[in-house]
TORTIMI-332653 format. One record per residue (C-alpha): residue number from 1; residue in three letters; x, y, z. Coordinates in steps of 0.001 Angstrom, whole numbers. Example, Ala and Ser with C-alpha at 12.3 -4.5 7.8 and 13.67 -1.06 7.14 Angstrom:
BEGIN
+-----+------+---------+---------+---------+
: seq : type :       X :       Y :       Z :
+-----+------+---------+---------+---------+
:   1 :  ALA :   12300 :   -4500 :    7800 :
:   2 :  SER :   13670 :   -1060 :    7140 :
+-----+------+---------+---------+---------+
# end
This chain:
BEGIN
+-----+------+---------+---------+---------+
: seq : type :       X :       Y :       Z :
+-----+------+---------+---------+---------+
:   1 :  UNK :  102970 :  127104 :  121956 :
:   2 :  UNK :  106530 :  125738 :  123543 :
:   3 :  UNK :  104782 :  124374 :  126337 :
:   4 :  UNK :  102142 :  122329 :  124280 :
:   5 :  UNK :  105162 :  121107 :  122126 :
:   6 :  UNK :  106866 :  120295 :  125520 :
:   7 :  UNK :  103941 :  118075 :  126890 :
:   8 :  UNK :  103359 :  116495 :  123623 :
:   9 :  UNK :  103757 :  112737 :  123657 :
:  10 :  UNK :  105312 :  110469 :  120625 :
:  11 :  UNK :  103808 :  107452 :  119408 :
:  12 :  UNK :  106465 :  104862 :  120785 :
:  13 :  UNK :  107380 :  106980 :  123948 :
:  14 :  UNK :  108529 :  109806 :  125939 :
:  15 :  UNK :  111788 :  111338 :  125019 :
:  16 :  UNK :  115306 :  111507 :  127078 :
:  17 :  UNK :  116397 :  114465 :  125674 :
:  18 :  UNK :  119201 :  114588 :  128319 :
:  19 :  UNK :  120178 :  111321 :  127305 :
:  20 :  UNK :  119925 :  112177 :  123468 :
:  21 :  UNK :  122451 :  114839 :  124051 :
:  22 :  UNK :  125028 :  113482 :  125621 :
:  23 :  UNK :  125432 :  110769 :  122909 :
:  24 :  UNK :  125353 :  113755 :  120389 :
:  25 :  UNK :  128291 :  115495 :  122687 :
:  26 :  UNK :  131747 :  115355 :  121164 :
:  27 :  UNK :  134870 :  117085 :  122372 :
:  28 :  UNK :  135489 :  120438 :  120416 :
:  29 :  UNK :  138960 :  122074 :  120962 :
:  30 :  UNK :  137927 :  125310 :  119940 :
:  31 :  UNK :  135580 :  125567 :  122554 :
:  32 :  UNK :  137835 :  123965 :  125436 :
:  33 :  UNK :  140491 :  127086 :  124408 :
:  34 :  UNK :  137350 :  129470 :  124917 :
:  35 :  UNK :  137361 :  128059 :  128463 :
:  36 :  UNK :  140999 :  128799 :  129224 :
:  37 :  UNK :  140228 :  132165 :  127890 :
:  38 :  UNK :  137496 :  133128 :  129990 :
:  39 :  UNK :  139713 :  131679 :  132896 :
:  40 :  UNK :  142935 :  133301 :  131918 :
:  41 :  UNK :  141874 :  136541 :  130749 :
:  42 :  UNK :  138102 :  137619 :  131377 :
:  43 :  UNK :  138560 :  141076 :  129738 :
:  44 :  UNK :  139046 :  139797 :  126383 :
:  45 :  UNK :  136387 :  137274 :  126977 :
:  46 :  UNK :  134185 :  139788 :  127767 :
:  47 :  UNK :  134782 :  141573 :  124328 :
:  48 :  UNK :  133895 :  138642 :  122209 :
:  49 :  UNK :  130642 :  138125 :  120652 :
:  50 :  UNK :  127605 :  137398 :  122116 :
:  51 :  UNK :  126814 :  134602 :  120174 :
:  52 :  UNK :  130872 :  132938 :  120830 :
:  53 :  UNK :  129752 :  133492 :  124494 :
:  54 :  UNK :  125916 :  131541 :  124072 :
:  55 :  UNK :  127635 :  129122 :  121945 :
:  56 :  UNK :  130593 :  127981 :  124775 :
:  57 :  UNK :  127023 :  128377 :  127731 :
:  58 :  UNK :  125448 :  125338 :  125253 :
:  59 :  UNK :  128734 :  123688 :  125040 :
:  60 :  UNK :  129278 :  123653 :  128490 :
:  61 :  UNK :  125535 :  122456 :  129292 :
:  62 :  UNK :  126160 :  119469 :  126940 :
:  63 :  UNK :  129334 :  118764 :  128750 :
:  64 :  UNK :  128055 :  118267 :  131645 :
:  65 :  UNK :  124950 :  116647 :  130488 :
:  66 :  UNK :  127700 :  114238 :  129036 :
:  67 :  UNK :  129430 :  113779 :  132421 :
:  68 :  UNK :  125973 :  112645 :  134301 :
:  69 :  UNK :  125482 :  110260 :  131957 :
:  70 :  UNK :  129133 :  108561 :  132252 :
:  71 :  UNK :  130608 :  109640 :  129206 :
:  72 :  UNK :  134652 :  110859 :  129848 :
:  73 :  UNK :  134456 :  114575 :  128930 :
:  74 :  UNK :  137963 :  114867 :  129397 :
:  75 :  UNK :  139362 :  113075 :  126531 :
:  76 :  UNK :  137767 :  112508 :  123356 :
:  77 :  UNK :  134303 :  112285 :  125068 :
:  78 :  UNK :  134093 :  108510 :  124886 :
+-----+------+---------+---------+---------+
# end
């Protein structure tokens, strides 16, 4: 069913969702101090939840999605 979905068409044109997302990204400190974390001190990374973990893998993603696309992911986002 996902794949359908992901070859369906809209009426005025494809979709960049790559583009879509990084002008949704936004700088969130929370998530930048769950980086240092898992740098600093990967053991008590490791024993936070699974879904802090997913949620910094998507934040990441967008990041860098962001970056590609020119934004300044290093302060603010802008």
């Amino acid at each position: 069913m996902s794949d359908f979905l992901h070859r369906t068409g809209y009426l005025d044109g494809p979709r960049d969702k790559d583009a879509i997302r990084a002008a949704e990204w936004q700088r969130d400190e929370r998530m930048e101090r769950m980086v240092t974390l898992r740098d600093s001190n990967p053991e008590m990374f490791d024993r936070m939840g699974t879904i802090a973990r997913i949620s910094l893998g998507y934040y990441e993603n967008a990041k860098k999605i962001a970056a590609q696309y020119g934004r300044d992911t290093n302060k603010g986002g802008n």
